[in-house]
N, C-alpha and C positions, 0 to 999 in steps of 0.2 A: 558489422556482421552481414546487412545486407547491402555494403554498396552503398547506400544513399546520404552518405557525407555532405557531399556538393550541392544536393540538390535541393536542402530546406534549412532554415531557418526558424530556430524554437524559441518561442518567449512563453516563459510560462512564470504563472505567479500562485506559491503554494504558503499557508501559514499552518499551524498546528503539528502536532508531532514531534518525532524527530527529526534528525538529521537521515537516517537509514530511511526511515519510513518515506519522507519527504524524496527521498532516492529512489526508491521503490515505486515511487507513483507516478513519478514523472515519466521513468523509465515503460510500464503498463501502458500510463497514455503514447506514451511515444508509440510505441508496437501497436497499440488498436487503433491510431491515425493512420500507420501505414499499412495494416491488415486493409483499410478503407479505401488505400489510396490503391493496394495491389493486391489483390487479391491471394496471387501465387506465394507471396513472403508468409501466409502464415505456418506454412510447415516448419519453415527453418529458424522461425520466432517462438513456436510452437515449442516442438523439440529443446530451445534452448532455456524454457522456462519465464520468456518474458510476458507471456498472456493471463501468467496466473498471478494474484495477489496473497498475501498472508494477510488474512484475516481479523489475528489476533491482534485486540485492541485491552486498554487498561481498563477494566472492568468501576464503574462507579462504586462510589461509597454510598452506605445506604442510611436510611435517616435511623436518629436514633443507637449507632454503630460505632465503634471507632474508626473502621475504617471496610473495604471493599465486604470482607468476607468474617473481618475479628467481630466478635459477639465481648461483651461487657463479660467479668469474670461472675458467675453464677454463686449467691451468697444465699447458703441454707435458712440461716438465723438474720 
């Protein structure tokens, strides 16, 4: 998208996650390295969506639970 094919070489070492996710952040880093390196690219990285990250991660299980958000079934008697 901008041209700079030729000009770098990326080694990058990611664990956790996904596969998508894992795509996703390389790709962020990739754009805020060259935001750094040129200033002018951040519009056209900008616009295309690659500065921004999703957010959403898998929410923990909590103690005592079955799991993130399920509650034990509630027993009167």
């Amino acid at each position: 998208m901008t041209e700079t094919n030729d000009k770098f070489d990326v080694v990058a070492t990611i664990h956790g996650g996904g596969v998508s996710s894992q795509a996703g952040a390389i790709r962020h880093g990739i754009s805020k390295a060259l935001c750094e390196w040129n200033a002018e690219l951040r519009g056209k990285l900008k616009k295309a969506g690659f500065l921004t990250r999703d957010a959403r991660i898998k929410e923990r299980k909590k103690y005592g639970q079955k799991g993130a958000r399920r509650r034990f079934q509630f027993s009167k008697r």
